[in-house]
DRENKEFI-612727 format. One record per residue (C-alpha): residue number from 0; x, y, z. Coordinates in pm, whole numbers. Example, Ala and Ser with C-alpha at 12.3 -4.5 7.8 and 13.67 -1.06 7.14 Angstrom:
DRENKEFI-612727
<0,<1230,-450,780>>;
<1,<1367,-106,714>>;
//
This chain:
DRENKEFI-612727
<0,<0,0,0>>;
<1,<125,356,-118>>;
<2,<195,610,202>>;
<3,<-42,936,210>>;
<4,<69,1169,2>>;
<5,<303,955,-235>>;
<6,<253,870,-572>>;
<7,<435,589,-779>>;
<8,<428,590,-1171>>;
<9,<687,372,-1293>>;
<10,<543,424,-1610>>;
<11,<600,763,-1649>>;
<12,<973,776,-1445>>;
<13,<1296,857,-1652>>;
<14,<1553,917,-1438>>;
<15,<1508,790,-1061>>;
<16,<1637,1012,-818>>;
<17,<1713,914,-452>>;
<18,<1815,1208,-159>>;
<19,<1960,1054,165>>;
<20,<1997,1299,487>>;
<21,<2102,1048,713>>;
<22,<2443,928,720>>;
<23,<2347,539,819>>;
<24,<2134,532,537>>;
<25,<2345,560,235>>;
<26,<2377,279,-28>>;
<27,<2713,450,-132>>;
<28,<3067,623,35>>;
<29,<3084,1012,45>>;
<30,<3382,1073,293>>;
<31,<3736,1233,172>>;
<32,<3907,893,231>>;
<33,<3763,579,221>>;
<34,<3838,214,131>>;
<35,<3507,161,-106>>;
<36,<3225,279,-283>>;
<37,<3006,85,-153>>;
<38,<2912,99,186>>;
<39,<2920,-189,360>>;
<40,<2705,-200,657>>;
<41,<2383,-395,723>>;
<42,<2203,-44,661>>;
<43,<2403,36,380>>;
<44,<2332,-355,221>>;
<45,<1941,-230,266>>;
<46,<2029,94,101>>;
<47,<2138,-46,-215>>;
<48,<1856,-304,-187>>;
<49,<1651,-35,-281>>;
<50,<1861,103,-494>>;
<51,<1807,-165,-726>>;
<52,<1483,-266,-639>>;
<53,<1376,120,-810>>;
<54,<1622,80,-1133>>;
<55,<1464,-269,-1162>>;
<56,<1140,-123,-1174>>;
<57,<1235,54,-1487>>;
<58,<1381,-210,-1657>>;
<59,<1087,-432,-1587>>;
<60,<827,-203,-1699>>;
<61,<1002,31,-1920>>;
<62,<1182,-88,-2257>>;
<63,<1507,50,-2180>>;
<64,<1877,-42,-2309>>;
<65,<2020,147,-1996>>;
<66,<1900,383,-1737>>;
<67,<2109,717,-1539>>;
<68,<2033,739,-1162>>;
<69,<2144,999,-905>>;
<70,<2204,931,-625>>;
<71,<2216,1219,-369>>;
<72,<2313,1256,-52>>;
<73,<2301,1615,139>>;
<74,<2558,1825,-75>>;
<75,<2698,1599,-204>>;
<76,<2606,1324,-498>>;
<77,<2685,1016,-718>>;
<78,<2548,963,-1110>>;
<79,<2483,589,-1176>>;
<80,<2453,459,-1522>>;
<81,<2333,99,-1547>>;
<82,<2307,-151,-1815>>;
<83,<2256,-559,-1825>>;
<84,<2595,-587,-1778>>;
<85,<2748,-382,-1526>>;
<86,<2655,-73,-1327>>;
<87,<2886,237,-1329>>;
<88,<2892,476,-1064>>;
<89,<3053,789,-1061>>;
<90,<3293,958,-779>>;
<91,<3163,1188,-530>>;
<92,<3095,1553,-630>>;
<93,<2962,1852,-442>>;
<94,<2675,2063,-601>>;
<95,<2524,2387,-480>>;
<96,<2776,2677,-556>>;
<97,<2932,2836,-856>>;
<98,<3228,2641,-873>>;
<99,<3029,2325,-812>>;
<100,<2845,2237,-1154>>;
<101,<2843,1884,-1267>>;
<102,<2476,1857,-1138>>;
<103,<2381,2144,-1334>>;
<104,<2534,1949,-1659>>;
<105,<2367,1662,-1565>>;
<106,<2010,1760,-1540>>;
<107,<2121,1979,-1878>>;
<108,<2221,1696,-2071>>;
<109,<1960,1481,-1956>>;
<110,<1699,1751,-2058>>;
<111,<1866,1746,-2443>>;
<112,<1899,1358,-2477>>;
<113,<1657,1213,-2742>>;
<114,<1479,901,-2603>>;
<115,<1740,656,-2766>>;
<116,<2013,819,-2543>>;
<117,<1820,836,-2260>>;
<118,<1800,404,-2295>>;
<119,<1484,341,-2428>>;
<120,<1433,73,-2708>>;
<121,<1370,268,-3029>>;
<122,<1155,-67,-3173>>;
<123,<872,32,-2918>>;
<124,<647,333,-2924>>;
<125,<287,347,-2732>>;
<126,<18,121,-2907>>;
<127,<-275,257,-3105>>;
<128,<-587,299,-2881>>;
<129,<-741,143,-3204>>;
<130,<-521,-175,-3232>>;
<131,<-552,-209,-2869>>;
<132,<-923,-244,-2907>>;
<133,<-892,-531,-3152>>;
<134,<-639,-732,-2974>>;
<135,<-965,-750,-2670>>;
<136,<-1181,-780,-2959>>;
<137,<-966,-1078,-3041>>;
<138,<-990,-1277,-2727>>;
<139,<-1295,-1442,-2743>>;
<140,<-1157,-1607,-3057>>;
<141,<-806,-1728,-2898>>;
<142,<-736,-2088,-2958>>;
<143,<-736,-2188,-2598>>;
<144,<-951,-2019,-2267>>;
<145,<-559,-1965,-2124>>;
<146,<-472,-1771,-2374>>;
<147,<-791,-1538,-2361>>;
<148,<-684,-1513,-1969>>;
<149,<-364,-1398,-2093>>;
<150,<-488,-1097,-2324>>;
<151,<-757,-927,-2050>>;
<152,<-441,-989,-1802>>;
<153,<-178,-834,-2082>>;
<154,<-378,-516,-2138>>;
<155,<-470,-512,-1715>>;
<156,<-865,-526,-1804>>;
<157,<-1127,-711,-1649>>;
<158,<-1262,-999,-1834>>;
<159,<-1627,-904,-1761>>;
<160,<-1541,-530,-1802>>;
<161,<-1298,-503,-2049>>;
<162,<-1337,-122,-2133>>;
<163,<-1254,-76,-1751>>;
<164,<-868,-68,-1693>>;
<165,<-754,-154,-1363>>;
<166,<-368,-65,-1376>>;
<167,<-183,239,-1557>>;
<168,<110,100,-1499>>;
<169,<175,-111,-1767>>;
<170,<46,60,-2090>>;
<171,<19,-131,-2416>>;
<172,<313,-69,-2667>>;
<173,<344,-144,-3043>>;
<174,<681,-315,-3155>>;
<175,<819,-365,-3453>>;
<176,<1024,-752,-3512>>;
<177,<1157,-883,-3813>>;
<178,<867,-629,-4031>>;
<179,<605,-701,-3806>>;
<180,<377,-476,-3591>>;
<181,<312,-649,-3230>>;
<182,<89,-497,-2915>>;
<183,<201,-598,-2624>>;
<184,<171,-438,-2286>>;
<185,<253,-600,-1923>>;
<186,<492,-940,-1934>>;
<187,<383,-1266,-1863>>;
<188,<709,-1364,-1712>>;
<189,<982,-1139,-1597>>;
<190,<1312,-1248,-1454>>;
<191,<1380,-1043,-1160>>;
<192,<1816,-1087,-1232>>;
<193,<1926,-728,-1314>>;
<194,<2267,-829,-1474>>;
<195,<2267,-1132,-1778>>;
<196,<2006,-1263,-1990>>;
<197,<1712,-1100,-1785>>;
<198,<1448,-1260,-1960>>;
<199,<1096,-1122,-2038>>;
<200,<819,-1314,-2181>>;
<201,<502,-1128,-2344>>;
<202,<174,-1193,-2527>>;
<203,<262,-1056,-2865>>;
<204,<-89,-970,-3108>>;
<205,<-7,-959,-3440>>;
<206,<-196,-614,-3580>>;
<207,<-212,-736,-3938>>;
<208,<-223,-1164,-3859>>;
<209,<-507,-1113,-3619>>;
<210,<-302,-1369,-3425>>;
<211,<-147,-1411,-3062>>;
<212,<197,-1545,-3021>>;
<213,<470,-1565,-2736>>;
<214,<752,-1323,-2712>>;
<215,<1067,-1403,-2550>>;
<216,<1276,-1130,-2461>>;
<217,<1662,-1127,-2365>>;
<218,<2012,-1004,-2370>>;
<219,<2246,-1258,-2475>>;
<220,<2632,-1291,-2458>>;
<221,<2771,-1151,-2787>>;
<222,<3000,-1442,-2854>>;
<223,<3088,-1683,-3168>>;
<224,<3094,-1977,-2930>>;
<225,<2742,-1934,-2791>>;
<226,<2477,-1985,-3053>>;
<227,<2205,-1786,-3057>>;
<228,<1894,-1997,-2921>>;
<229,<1711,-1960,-3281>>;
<230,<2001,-2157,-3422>>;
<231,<1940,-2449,-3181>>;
<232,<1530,-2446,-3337>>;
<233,<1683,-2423,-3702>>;
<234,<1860,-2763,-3608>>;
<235,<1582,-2930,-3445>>;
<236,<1345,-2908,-3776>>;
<237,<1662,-3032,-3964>>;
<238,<1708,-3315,-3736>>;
<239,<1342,-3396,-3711>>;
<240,<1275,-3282,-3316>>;
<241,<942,-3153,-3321>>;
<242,<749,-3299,-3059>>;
<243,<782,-3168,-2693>>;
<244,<1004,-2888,-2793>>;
<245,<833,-2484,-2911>>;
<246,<759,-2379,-3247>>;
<247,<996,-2036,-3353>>;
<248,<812,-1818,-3576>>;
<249,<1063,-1529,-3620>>;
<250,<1413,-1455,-3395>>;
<251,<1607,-1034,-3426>>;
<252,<1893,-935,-3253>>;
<253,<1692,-542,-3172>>;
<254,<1828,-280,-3364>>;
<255,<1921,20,-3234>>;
<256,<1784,356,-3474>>;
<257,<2128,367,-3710>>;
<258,<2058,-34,-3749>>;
<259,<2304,-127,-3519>>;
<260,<2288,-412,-3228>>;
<261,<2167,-285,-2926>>;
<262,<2436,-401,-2723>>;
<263,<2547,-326,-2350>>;
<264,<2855,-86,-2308>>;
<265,<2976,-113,-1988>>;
<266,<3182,-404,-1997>>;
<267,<3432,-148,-2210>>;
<268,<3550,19,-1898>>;
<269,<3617,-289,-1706>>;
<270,<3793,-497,-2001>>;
<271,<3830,-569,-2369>>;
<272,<3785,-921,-2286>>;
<273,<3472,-927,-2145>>;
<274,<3197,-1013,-2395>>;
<275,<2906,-756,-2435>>;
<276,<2548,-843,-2409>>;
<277,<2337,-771,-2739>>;
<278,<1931,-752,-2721>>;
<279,<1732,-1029,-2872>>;
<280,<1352,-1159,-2945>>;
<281,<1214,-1461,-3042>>;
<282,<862,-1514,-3105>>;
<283,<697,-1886,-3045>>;
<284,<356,-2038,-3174>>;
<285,<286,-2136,-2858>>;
<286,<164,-1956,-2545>>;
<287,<193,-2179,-2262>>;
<288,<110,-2258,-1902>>;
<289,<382,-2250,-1613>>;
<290,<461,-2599,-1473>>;
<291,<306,-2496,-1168>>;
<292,<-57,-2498,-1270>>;
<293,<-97,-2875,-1322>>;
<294,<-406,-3011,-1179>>;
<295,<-301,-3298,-991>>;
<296,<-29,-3511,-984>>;
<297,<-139,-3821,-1229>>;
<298,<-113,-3485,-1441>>;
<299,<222,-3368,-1357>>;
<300,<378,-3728,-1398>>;
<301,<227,-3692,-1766>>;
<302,<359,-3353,-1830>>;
<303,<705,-3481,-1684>>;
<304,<712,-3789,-1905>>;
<305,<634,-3594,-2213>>;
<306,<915,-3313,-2119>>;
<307,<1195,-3620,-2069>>;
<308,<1052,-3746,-2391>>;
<309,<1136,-3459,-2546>>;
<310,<1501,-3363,-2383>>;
<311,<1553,-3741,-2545>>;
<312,<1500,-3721,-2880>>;
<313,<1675,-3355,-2888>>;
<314,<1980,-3556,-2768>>;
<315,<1940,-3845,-2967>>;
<316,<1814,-3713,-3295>>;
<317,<1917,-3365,-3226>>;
<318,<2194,-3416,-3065>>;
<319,<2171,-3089,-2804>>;
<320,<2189,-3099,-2398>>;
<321,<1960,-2856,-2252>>;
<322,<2163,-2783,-1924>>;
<323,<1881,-2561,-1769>>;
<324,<1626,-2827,-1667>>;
<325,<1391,-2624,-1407>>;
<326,<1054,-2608,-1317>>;
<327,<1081,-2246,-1501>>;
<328,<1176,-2470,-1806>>;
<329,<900,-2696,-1822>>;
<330,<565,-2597,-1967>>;
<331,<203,-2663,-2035>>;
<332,<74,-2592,-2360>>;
<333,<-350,-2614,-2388>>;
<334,<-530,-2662,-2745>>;
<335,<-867,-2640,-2713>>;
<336,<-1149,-2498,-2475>>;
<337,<-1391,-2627,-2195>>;
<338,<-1422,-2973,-2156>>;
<339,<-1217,-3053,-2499>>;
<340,<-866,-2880,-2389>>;
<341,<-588,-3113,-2444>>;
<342,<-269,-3065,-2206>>;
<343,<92,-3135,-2270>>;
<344,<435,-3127,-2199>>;
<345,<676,-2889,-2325>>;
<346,<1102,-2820,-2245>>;
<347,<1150,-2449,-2315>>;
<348,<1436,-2228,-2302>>;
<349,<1753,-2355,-2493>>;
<350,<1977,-2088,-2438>>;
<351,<2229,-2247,-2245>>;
<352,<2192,-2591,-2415>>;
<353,<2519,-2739,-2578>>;
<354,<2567,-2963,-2913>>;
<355,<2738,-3247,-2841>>;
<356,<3019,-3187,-3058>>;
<357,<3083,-2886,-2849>>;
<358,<3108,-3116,-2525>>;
<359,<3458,-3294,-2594>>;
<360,<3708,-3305,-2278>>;
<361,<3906,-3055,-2488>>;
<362,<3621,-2835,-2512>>;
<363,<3415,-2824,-2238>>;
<364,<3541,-2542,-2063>>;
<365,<3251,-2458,-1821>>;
<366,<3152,-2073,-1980>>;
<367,<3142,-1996,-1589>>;
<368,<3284,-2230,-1344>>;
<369,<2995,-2045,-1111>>;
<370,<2686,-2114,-1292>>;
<371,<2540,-2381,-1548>>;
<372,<2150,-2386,-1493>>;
<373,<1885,-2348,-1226>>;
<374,<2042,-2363,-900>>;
<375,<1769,-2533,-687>>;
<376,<1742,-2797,-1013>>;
<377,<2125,-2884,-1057>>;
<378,<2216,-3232,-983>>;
<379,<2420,-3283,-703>>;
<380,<2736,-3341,-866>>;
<381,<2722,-3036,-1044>>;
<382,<2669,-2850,-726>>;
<383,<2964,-3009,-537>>;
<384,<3205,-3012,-864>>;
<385,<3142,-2739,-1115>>;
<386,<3472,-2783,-1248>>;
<387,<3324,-3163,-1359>>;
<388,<3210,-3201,-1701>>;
<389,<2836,-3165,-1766>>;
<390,<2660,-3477,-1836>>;
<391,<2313,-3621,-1969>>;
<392,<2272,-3751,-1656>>;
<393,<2305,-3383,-1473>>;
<394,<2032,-3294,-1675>>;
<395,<1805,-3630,-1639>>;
<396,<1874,-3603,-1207>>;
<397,<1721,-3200,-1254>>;
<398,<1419,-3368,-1370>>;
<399,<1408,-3524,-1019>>;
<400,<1446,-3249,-840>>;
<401,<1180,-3074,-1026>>;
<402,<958,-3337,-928>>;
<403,<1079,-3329,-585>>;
<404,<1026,-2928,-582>>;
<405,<644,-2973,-706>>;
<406,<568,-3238,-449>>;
<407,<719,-3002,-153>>;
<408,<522,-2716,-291>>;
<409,<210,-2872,-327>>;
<410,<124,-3185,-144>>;
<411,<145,-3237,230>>;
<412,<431,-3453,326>>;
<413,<615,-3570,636>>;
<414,<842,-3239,562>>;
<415,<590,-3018,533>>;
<416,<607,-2859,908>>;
<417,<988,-2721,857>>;
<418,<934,-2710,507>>;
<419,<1162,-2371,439>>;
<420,<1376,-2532,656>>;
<421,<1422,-2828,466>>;
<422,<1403,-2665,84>>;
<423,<1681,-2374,190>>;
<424,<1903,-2684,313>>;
<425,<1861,-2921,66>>;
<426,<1818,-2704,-223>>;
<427,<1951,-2350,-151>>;
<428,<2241,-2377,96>>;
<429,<2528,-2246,-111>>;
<430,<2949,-2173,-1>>;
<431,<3183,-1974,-186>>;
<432,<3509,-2153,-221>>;
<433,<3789,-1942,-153>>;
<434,<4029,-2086,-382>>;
<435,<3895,-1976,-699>>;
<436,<3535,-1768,-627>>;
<437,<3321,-2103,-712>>;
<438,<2963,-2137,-573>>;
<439,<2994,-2529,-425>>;
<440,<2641,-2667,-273>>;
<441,<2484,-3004,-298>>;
<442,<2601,-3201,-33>>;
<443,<2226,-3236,151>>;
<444,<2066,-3364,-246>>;
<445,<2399,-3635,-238>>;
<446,<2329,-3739,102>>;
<447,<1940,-3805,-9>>;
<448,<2026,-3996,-299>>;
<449,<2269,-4235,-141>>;
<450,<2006,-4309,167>>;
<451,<1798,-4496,-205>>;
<452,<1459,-4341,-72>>;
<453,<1250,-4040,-115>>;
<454,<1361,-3742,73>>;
<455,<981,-3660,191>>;
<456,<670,-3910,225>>;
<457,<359,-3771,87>>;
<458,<25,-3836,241>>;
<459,<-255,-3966,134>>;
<460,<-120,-4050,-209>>;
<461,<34,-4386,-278>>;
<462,<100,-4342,-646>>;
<463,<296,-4069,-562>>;
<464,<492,-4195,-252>>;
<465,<581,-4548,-429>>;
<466,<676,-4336,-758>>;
<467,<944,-4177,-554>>;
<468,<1020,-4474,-412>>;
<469,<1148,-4587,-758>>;
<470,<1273,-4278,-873>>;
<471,<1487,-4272,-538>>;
<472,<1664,-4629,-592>>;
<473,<1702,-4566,-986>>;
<474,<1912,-4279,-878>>;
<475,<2111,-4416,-603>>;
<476,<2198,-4729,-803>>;
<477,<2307,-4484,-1041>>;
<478,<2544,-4287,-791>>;
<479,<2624,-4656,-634>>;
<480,<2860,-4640,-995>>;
<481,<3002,-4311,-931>>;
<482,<3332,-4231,-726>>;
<483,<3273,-3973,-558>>;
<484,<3631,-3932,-367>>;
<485,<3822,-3963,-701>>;
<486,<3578,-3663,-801>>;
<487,<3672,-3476,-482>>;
<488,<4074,-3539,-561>>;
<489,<4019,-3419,-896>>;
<490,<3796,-3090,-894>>;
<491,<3783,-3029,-498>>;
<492,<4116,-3148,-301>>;
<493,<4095,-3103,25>>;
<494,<4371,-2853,190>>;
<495,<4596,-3078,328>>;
<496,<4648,-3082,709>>;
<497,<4961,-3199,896>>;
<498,<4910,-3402,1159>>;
<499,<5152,-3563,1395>>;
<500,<5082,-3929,1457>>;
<501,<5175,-4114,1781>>;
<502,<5537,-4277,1784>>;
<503,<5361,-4604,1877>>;
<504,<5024,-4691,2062>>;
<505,<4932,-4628,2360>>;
<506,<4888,-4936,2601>>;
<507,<4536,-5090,2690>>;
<508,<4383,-5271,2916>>;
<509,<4433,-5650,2870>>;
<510,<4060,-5760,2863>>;
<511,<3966,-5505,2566>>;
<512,<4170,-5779,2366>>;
<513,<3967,-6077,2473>>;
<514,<3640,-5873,2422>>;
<515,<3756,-5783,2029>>;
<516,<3823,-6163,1924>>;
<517,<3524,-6240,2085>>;
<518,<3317,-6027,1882>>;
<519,<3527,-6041,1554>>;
<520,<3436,-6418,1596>>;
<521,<3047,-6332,1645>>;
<522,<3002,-6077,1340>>;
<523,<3224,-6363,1140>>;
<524,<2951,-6596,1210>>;
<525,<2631,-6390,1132>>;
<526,<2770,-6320,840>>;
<527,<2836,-6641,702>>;
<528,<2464,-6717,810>>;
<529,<2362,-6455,649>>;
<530,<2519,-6532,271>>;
<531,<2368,-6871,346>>;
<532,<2009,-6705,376>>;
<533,<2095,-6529,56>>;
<534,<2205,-6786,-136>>;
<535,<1841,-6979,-67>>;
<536,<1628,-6680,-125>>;
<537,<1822,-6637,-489>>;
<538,<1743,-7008,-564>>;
<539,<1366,-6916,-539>>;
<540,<1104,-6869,-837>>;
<541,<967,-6531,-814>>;
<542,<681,-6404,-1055>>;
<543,<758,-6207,-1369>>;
<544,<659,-5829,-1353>>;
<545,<568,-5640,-1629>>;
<546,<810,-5368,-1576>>;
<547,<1220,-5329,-1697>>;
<548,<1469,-5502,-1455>>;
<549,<1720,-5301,-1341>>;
<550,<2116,-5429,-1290>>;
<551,<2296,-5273,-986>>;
<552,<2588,-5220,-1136>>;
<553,<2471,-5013,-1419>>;
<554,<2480,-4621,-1459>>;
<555,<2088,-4613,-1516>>;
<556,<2107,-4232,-1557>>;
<557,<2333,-4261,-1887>>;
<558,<2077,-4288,-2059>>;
<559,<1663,-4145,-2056>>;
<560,<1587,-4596,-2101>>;
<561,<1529,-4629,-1732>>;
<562,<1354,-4287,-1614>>;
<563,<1179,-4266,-1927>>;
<564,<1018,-4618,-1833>>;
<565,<933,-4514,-1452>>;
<566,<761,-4203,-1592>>;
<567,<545,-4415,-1886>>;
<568,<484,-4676,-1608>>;
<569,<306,-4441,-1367>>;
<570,<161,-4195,-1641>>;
<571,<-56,-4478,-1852>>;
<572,<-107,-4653,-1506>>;
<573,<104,-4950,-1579>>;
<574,<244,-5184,-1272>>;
<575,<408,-5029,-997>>;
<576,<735,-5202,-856>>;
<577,<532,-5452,-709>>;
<578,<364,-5558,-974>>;
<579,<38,-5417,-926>>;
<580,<-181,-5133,-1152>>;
<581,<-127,-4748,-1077>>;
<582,<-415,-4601,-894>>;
<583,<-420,-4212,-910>>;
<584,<-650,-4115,-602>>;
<585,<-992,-4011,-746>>;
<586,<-999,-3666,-628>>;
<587,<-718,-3465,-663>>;
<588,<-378,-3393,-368>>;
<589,<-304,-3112,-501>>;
<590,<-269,-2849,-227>>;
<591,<-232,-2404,-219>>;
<592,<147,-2326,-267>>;
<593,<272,-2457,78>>;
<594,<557,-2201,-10>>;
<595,<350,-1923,26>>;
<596,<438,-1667,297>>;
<597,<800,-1868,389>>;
<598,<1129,-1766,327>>;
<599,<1136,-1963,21>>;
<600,<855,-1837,-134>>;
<601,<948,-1769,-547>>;
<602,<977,-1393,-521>>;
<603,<716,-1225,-704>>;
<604,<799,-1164,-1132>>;
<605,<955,-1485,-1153>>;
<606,<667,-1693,-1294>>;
<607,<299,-1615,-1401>>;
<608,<74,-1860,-1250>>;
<609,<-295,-1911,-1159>>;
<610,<-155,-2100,-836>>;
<611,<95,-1812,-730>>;
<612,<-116,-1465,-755>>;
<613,<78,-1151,-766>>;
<614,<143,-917,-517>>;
<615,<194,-633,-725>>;
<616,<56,-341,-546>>;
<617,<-54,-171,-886>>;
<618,<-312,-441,-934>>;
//
């Protein structure tokens, strides 16, 4: 809720200006001598915090290339220029006297700058009242009741009330892609990272087609060795990968007014090396549903399946790794209205996927030893060696955790009363190594896998409990193949300690002996009874089951065979591990966001869903 007596238009702010009296309160240094510009202090760490939370605003509802700040702080300020690549900020200068006039030339340059200098993307001007009124005339006639959601939502209208707008905030635009003229107002995903690819995703109406589309939005790294994500669509419809995967209907790196690249500048000042980020759109045929908004979880093991389905034949027939499996990543598309909408699977977002001739030992140079995918999604070798090369079966153990992440979020389970707890700890705990800067996490995920069982039990849904069950052993006979302390040697040595050993032992009392061969002799004999148990049980007929039979010493995550099977298995209701038919419960288990209102609660931006509302206060 605004305070009485403010007023917030993001829409209508240029330049955001931010006066400090109070010391303790600055985001940045102003004394003669200091250390940094930054200051560093819990209140200054809040400072900055909002800082960025305001220049983020911009970027999230304006259409801006870059944006200058000023930051000011009694007589004293700081101009800020940021971009998505780096932010610069000026030194200290005084203001207020004769002598004193870089203020002055600031506010006077910003006053003469034409709206391409002052950041903002010369592709986009305000939409045509008229065209505006077409694209709600159009909704009725979408292919799919989502996608009509998705318009009256776009354009911030009521669906009963369309005429009656109830945000000014994010006003409808008309841009211009590859020819085309687009409306498209507030984004139906935004990625709330203010430095990197910062993605946007928006409903994109076609003023000539009379059509709806998906527009992805993002700054990519201007480099040879990094395909552009249109590249990796190009080679799927060569290599026959159509199913699971999005249709692209157009790709532009954004052109600046001279035709140019809009491309970040910041990275200049800091080094030649560093690659610049240039702006790019894609536009898809489909318009999909988050992962999230699956209706119950016979449903989600069906979108799941058909999203493994898919990573599988881009690697086999397409040969291409995603490497950024996430729940983010994984989609519902919906043909169809009412009672005749058809649901399925769909893996999105191939911008950080890798051919596999690019993934030879000579190669496969991580781009950044910190980062490959999703954090809460990576698999747990990743996490604890990022150094390691990145394998199929990274990517086929995110699809786990994915599954593992709905479950937590949505269904009660035996974790469910420390769940933030348990989901920062087994999913966000995080170290910095101080050797080389690395981000090293993981550890909690290993420990799960090896115990070969589910790391939560859900209630009052046996499908669900014994699919994890499966999933859980089919990974830890996977890792049972793995070494994991001739990983550490390699990519994580430990610092090695010297420690002074004793000369010789110290002496014991006499009867400790007797008590050892005693029991040496005991454990000897249990078990040799115990092989002898083992060797009758194997000698026993059991009944065939109707299901793959696993081999303990195989890698099962090689390969999508084994997963791949689970997921058919429980999706067309085939025999559980026991040999008996899937039941999905009747009703549904699906639960409200159990991550609502904790700590690890997806901060709001990061997905549109019907299950996670927005906060936004402009609503």
């Amino acid at each position: 809720m605004q305070r009485i007596g403010r007023f917030e238009s993001w829409a209508e702010l240029v330049v955001p200006i931010e006066v400090v009296v109070d010391e303790w309160e600055c985001a940045f240094t102003f004394d003669s001598e200091r250390e940094h510009h930054l200051k560093r202090t819990n209140h200054g760490d809040t400072a900055l915090d909002r800082v960025m939370k305001h220049v983020g605003q911009l970027f999230t509802r304006h259409h801006r290339m870059h944006v200058y700040a000023l930051y000011v702080f009694r007589d004293q300020a700081r101009m800020l220029y940021f971009d998505r690549a780096y932010t610069l900020v000026s030194e200290p200068f005084k203001y207020g006297t004769a002598q004193d006039v870089a203020l002055h030339t600031f506010f006077w340059k910003i006053a003469r700058m034409s709206q391409g200098q002052l950041g903002f993307d010369p592709t986009i001007v305000p939409a045509n009242p008229e065209d505006v009124v077409a694209m709600l005339a159009y909704a009725p006639n979408t292919p799919s009741d989502y996608v009509e959601e998705q318009i009256y939502r776009t354009l911030s209208v009521k669906p009963k009330r369309p005429a009656a707008s109830i945000s000014s905030q994010w006003p409808p635009y008309e841009l211009t892609m590859c020819g085309k003229r687009y409306v498209i107002a507030r984004p139906i995903f935004v990625s709330l990272a203010f430095y990197g690819r910062c993605t946007r995703g928006y409903l994109a109406y076609d003023i000539d087609g009379k059509a709806v589309s998906f527009m992805k939005d993002s700054w990519r790294l201007d480099l040879k060795r990094v395909q552009p994500e249109h590249e990796v669509y190009e080679r799927f419809q060569r290599k026959g990968v159509t199913r699971g995967v999005l249709t692209c209907l157009g790709h532009e790196n954004v052109p600046n007014t001279d035709g140019s690249w809009q491309r970040t500048r910041t990275q200049q000042l800091l080094s030649s090396s560093r690659p610049a980020r240039g702006h790019y759109r894609l536009l898809f045929h489909q318009v999909c549903r988050p992962l999230t908004d699956f209706e119950d979880f016979e449903e989600l093991t069906e979108i799941m399946c058909e999203a493994v389905i898919a990573h599988r034949d881009a690697w086999r027939k397409g040969r291409v790794l995603h490497r950024d499996v996430s729940v983010g990543n994984i989609m519902i598309y919906e043909e169809g209205r009412g009672e005749d909408v058809v649901r399925s699977g769909m893996l999105c977002d191939w911008d950080l996927c890798k051919y596999q001739e690019q993934m030879s030992e000579i190669q496969d140079v991580p781009r950044t030893i910190k980062r490959i995918g999703t954090w809460y999604f990576r698999s747990a070798l990743s996490l604890l060696f990022p150094g390691k090369l990145y394998e199929l079966a990274d990517d086929l153990e995110s699809f786990v955790h994915v599954y593992h992440y709905c479950v937590l979020r949505f269904h009660v389970t035996d974790r469910t009363p420390s769940l933030a707890a348990f989901v920062q700890d087994t999913y966000g705990c995080v170290r910095v190594r101080q050797s080389d800067g690395a981000h090293i996490g993981g550890l909690t995920k290993l420990h799960h896998i090896k115990l070969a069982r589910p790391p939560m039990r859900v209630q009052a849904n046996p499908a669900v409990d014994q699919f994890l069950s499966e999933i859980a052993k089919l990974c830890s006979q996977h890792y049972s193949t793995i070494n994991i302390e001739d990983l550490r040697a390699t990519y994580d040595p430990p610092k090695k300690v010297e420690v002074e050993l004793q000369k010789a032992p110290r002496a014991k009392n006499a009867w400790l002996y007797e008590v050892y061969e005693a029991t040496q002799a005991v454990v000897k004999r249990t078990h040799s009874e115990f092989e002898e148990t083992r060797q009758v049980a194997r000698t026993k007929p059991t009944a065939p089951l109707s299901r793959v039979a696993t081999t303990s010493d195989l890698p099962l995550l090689k390969d999508h065979n084994a997963l791949v099977e689970i997921l058919l298995r429980y999706a067309l209701g085939g025999p559980d591990a026991r040999g008996e038919p899937v039941r999905w419960p009747a009703k549904s288990t699906k639960c409200e966001d159990l991550f609502e209102g904790t700590s690890v609660a997806p901060r709001k931006g990061n997905h549109f869903s019907s299950s996670y509302q927005s906060h936004d206060p402009m609503e």
